[in-house]
MIBA-245924 format. One record per residue (C-alpha): residue number from 1; residue in one letter; x, y, z. Coordinates in steps of 0.5 Angstrom, whole numbers, plus 2048, in hexadecimal, padded with zeros to 3 digits. Layout:
REM residues N
   seq   type   east   north    up
   NUM      A      X       Y     Z
...
REM end
This chain:
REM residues 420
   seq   type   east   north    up
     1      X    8A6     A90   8A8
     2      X    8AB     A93   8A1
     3      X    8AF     A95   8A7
     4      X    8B1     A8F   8AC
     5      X    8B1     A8B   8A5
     6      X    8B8     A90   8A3
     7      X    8B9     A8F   8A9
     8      X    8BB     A87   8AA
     9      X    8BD     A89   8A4
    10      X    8C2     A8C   8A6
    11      X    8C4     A88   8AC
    12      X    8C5     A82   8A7
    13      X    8CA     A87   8A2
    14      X    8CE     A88   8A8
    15      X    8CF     A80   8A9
    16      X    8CD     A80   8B1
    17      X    8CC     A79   8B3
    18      X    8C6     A77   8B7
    19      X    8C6     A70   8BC
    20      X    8C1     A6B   8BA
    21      X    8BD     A69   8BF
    22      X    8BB     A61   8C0
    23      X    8B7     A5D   8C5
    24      X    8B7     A56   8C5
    25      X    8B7     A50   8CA
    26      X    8B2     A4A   8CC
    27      X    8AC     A48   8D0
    28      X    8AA     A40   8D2
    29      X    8A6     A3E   8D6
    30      X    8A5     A37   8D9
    31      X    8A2     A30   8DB
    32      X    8A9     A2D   8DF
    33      X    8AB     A29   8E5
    34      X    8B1     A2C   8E9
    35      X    8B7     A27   8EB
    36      X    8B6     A2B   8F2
    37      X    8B2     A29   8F7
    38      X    8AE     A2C   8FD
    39      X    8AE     A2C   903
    40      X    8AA     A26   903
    41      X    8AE     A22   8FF
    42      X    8A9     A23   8F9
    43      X    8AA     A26   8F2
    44      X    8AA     A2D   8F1
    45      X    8A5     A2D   8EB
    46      X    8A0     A31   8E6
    47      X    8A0     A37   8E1
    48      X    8A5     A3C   8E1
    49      X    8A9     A42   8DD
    50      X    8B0     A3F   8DE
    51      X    8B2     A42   8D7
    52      X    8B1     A4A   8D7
    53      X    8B7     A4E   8D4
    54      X    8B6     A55   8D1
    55      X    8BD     A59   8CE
    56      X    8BD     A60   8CB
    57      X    8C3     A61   8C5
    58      X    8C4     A68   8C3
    59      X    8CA     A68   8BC
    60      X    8CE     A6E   8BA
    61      X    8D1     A6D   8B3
    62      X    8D8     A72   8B5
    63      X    8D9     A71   8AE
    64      X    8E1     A6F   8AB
    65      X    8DF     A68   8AD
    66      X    8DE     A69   8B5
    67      X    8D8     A68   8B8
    68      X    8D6     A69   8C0
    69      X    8D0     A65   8C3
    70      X    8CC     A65   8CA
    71      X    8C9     A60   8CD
    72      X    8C4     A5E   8D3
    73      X    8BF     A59   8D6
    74      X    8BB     A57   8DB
    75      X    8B8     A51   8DD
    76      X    8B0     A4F   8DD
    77      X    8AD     A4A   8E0
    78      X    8A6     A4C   8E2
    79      X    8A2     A4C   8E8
    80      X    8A5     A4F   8EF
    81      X    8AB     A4E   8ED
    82      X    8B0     A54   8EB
    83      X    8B3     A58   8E5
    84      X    8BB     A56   8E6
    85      X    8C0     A59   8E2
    86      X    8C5     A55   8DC
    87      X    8CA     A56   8D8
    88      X    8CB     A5E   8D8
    89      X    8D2     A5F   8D3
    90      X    8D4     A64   8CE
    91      X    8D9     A61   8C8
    92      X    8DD     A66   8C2
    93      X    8DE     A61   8BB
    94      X    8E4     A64   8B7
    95      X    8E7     A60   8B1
    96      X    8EC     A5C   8B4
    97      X    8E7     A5A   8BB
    98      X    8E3     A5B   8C0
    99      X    8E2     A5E   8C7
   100      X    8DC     A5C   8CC
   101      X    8DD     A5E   8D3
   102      X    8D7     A5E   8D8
   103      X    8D3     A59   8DD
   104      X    8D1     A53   8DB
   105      X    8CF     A4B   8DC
   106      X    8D4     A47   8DB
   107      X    8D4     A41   8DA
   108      X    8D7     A3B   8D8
   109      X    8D9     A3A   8D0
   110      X    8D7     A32   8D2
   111      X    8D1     A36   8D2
   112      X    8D1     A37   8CA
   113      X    8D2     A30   8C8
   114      X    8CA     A2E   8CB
   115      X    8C5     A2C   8C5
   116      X    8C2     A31   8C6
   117      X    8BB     A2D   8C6
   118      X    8BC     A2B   8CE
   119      X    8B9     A31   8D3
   120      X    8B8     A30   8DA
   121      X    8BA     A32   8E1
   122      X    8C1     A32   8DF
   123      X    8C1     A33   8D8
   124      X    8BD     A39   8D8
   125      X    8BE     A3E   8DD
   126      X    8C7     A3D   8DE
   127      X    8C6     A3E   8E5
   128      X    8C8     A37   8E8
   129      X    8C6     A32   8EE
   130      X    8C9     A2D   8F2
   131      X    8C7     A28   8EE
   132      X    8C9     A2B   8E7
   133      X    8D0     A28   8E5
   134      X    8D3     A2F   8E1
   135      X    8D6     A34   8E4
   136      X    8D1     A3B   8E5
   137      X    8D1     A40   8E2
   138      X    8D5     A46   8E5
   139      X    8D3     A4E   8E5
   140      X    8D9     A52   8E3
   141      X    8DB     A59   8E1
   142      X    8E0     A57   8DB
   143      X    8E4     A5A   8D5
   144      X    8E4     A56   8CF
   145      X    8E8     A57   8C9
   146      X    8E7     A52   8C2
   147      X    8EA     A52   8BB
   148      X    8E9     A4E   8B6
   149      X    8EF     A4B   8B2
   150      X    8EE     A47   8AC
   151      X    8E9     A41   8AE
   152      X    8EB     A42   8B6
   153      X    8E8     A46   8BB
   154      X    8ED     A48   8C1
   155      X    8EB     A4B   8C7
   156      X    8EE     A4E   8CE
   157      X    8E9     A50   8D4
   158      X    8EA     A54   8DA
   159      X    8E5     A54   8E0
   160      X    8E3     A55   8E7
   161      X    8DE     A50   8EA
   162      X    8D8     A55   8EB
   163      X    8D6     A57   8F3
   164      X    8CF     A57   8F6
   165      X    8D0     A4F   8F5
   166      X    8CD     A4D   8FD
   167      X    8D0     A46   8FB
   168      X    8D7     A48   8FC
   169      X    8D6     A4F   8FF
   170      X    8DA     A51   8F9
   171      X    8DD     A58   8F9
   172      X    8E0     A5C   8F4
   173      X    8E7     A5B   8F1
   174      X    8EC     A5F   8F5
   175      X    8E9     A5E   8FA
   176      X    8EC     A5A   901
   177      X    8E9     A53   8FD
   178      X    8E7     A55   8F6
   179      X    8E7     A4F   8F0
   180      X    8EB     A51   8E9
   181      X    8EB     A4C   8E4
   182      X    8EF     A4D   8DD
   183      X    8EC     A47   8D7
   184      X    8F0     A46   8D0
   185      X    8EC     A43   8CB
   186      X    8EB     A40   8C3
   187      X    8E7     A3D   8BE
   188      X    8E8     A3A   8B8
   189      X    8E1     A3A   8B4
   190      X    8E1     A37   8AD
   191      X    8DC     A34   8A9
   192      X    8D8     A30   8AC
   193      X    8DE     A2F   8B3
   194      X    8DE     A34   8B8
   195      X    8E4     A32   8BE
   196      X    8E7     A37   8C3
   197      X    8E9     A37   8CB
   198      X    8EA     A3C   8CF
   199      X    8EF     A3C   8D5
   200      X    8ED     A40   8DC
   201      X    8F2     A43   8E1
   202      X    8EE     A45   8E9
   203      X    8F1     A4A   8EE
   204      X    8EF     A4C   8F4
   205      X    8F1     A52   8F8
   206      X    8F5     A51   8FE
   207      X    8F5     A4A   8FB
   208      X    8FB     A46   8FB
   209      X    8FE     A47   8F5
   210      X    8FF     A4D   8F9
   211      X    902     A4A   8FE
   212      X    8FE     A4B   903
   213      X    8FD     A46   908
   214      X    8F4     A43   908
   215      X    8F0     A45   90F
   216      X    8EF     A3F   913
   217      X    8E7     A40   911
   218      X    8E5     A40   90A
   219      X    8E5     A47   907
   220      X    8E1     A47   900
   221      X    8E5     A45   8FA
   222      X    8EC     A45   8FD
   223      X    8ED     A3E   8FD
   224      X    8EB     A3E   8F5
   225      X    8F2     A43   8F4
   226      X    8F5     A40   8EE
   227      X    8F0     A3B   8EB
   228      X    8F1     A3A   8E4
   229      X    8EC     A37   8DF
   230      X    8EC     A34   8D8
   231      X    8E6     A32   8D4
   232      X    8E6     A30   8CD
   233      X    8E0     A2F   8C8
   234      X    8DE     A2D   8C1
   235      X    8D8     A2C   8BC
   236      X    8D7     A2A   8B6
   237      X    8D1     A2B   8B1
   238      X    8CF     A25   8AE
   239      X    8C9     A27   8AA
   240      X    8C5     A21   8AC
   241      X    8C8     A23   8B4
   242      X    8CC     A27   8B8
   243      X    8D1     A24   8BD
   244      X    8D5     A27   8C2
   245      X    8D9     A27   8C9
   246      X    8DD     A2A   8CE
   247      X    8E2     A28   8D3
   248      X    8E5     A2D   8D9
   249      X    8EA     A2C   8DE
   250      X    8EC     A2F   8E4
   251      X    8F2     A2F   8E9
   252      X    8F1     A2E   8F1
   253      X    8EE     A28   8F0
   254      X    8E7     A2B   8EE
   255      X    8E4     A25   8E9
   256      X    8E3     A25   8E2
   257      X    8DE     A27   8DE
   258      X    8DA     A26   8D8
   259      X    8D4     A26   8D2
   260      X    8D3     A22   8CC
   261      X    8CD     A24   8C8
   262      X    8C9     A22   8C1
   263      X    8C4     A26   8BE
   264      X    8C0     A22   8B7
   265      X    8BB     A28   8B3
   266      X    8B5     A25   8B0
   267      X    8B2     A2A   8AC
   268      X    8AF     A2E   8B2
   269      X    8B1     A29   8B7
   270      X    8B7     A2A   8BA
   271      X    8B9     A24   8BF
   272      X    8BF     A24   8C5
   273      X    8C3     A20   8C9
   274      X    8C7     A22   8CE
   275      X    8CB     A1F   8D3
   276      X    8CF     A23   8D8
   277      X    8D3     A20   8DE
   278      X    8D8     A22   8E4
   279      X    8DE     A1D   8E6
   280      X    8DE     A1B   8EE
   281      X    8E0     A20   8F2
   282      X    8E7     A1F   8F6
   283      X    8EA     A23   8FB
   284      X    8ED     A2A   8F9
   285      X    8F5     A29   8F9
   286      X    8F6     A30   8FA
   287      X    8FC     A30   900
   288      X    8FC     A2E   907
   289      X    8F5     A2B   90B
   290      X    8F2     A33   90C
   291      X    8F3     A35   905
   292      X    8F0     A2E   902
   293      X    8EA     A2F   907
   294      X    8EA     A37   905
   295      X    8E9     A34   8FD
   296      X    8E4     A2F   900
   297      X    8E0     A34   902
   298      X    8E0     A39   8FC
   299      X    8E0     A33   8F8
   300      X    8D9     A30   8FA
   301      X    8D7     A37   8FA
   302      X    8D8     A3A   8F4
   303      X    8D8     A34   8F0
   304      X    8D3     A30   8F4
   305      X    8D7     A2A   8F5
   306      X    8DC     A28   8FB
   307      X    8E0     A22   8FC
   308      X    8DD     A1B   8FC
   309      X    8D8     A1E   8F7
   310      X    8D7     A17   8F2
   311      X    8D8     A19   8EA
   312      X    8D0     A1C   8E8
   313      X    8CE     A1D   8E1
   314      X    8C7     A1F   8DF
   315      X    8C4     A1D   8D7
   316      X    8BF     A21   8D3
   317      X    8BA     A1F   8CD
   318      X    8B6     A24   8CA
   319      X    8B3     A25   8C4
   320      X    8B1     A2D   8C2
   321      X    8AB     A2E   8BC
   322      X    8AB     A34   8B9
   323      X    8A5     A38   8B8
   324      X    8A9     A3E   8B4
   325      X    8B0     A40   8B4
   326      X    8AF     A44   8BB
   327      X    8A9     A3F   8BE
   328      X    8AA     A39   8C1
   329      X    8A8     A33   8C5
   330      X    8AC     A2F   8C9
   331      X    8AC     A29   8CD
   332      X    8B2     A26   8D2
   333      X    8B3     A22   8D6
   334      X    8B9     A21   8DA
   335      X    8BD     A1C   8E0
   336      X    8C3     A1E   8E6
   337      X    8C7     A18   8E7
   338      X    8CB     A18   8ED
   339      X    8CC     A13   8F2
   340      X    8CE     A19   8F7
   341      X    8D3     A1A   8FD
   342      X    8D7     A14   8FF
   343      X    8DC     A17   904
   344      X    8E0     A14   909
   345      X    8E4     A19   90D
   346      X    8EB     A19   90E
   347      X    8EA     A1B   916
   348      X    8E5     A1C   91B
   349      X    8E4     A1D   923
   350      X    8EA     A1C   926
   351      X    8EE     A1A   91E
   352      X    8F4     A1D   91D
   353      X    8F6     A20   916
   354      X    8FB     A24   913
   355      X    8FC     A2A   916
   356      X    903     A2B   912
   357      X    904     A34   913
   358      X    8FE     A35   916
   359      X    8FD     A3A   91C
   360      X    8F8     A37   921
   361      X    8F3     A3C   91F
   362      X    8F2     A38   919
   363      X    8F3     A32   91A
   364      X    8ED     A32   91F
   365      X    8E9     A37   91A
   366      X    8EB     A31   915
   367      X    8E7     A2C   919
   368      X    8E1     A30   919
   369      X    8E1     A31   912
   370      X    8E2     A2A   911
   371      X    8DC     A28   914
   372      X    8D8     A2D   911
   373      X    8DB     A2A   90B
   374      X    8DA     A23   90D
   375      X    8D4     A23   912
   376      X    8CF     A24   90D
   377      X    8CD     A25   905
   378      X    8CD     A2A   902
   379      X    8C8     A2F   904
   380      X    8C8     A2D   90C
   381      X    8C4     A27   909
   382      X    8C5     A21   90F
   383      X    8C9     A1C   90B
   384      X    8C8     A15   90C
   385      X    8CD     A11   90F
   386      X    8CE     A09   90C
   387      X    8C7     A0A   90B
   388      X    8C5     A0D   911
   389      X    8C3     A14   912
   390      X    8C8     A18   915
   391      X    8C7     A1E   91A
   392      X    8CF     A1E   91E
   393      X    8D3     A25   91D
   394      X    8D8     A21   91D
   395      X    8DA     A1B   918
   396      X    8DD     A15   91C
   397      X    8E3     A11   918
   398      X    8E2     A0D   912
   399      X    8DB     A0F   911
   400      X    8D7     A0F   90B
   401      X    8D4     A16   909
   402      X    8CF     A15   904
   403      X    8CB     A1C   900
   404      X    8C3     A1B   903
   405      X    8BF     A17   8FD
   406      X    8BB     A1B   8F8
   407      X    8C0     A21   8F6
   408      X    8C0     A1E   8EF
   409      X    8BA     A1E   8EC
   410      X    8B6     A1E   8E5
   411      X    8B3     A24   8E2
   412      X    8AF     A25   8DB
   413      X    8AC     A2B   8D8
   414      X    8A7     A2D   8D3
   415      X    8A7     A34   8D0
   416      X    8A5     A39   8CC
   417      X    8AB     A3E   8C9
   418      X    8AA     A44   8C5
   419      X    8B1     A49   8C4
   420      X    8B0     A50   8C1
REM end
């Protein structure tokens, strides 16, 4: 014993660093009503682990100010359902700022300004549906650099959407349609106020802004080559309450989003309210005919809406009671608004269009993809026509293409939550 005692000894006089190793995470377990649907139409109910996330951090003090930081998680959420992998990033802190590269979920930083206090569908999982107003969260292989300049926070990011994403069929950067995108981002934190935006740039390999010339079919996220994205958000901590909000734009015609938020803690209750929407959809004004239908179509896939999509909002209230500073029950309930699809197409059977610099190839790849756009409601749900199911192939002109009844629904939650 004598021995191994001299012998750490020793190890400490010579100044070696060990990594501190740290398991945290959550597990919830719930009482809810899904905003989906059966097959029969009815509610997807009862008890569920929708909250389940487990991360190791190993920190290695490097001395001088330096510090490096792995970290790594992984989801569970109980019965059959399977381990998935989450954020796996390694990061290196230096006086003048931080480096943090790896894979991650990224999500929207409207997402931060929720109460905190409303769980749900939405509000727990960051992976969005259709009937969700806010852009889903994205995997990504990223480069991060921040530094800290007096009370301001600047950011720059690079990162390449992960592949492996059946979605999009997505594949690697460098690749023949591999997806990049640069983020340049601040905050101001003072006191009580914290303000900041952060501006996205997206480039597609063999995109147009390579000037390459768009298949005549839809391939991956060619069409997106180009999107730029700003949001920009706020809260300030009254004490009695915490209010917050956030705003996004995007170019091609994509609609505008946003969140307001208030959350009001009374000793070990915290109460929430949060209200989150989408404008109406208009169609993509990307260039000629096919380039707009091509937007259309990624667009619908990737954000859940398509042209004709009425504005949508969703409103959340909360209450959360504190058991201890780790152990709490919440109660949600929350309701989707939207009046769904109205379209009316701009051409059908034996309609002309636009077909300004376009190869027949792609006007008569145009037509098809329109009327898969324009048929039927997302998710090759027959729409209704003037109220009337719809089963045409084909929309006819002047018709009225309407999203089914019932994508939008209600949801609430009772949970019991514990973090570690």
């Amino acid at each position: 014993m004598k021995q191994k005692l001299i012998a750490v000894a020793a190890l400490l006089a010579t100044g070696a660093s060990f990594a501190q190793v740290t398991m945290s995470g959550n597990i919830g377990f719930s009482w809810q009503q899904s905003p989906e649907k059966a097959l029969d139409g009815s509610h997807v109910q009862g008890l569920a682990v929708n909250d389940g996330d487990i991360y190791i951090t190993a920190v290695e003090d490097l001395g001088d100010g330096w510090k490096a930081t792995a970290r790594g998680g992984f989801t569970l959420r109980g019965r059959v359902n399977g381990i998935n992998d989450r954020d796996g990033t390694v990061s290196l802190a230096a006086p003048f700022g931080v480096m943090t590269a790896g894979s991650l979920r990224s999500c929207s930083s409207l997402e931060a300004m929720k109460s905190g206090a409303v769980t749900g569908t939405y509000y727990t999982t960051n992976e969005t549906k259709i009937y969700t107003p806010l852009d889903a969260c994205s995997l990504a292989d990223v480069v991060i650099l921040n530094t800290k300049v007096s009370d301001f926070t600047l950011g720059a990011t690079y990162g390449e959407l992960m592949s492996g994403t059946t979605t999009f069929g997505l594949t690697d950067k460098g690749s023949s349609n591999g997806s990049a995108f640069a983020v340049a981002s601040a905050d101001y934190t003072k006191g009580p106020m914290k303000v900041g935006f952060d501006y996205l740039y997206l480039t597609v390999s063999n995109g147009m802004s390579q000037g390459a010339t768009l298949p005549s079919t839809l391939t991956l996220l060619s069409p997106l080559d180009g999107t730029r994205r700003l949001r920009m958000y706020g809260s300030y901590d009254m004490g009695m309450a915490k209010v917050s909000g956030g705003y996004q734009m995007k170019n091609y015609g994509i609609a505008d989003q946003y969140i307001a938020a208030i959350a009001i803690p009374y000793r070990n209750f915290v109460f929430g309210i949060d209200y989150a929407g989408r404008a109406a959809q208009g169609a993509p004004a990307r260039g000629n005919t096919i380039e707009n239908l091509d937007a259309a179509s990624v667009v619908g896939a990737a954000y859940g809406i398509r042209a004709g999509d009425k504005a949508s909002s969703v409103l959340g209230v909360g209450m959360t009671y504190n058991l201890s500073k780790t152990t709490s029950v919440n109660v949600s309930y929350l309701a989707y608004t939207d009046t769904g699809t109205t379209v009316t197409p701009g051409f059908g059977a034996g309609e002309t269009f636009d077909t300004t610099g376009l190869t027949a190839a792609q006007i008569s790849a145009a037509r098809v993809k329109y009327n898969a756009l324009y048929s039927a409601a997302p998710g090759s749900t027959p729409g209704l026509v003037n109220g009337v199911l719809n089963t045409a192939t084909t929309p006819i002109k002047g018709q009225t293409i309407q999203q089914a009844a019932g994508m939008y629904d209600t949801e609430y939650r009772i949970r019991l939550m514990k973090t570690f």
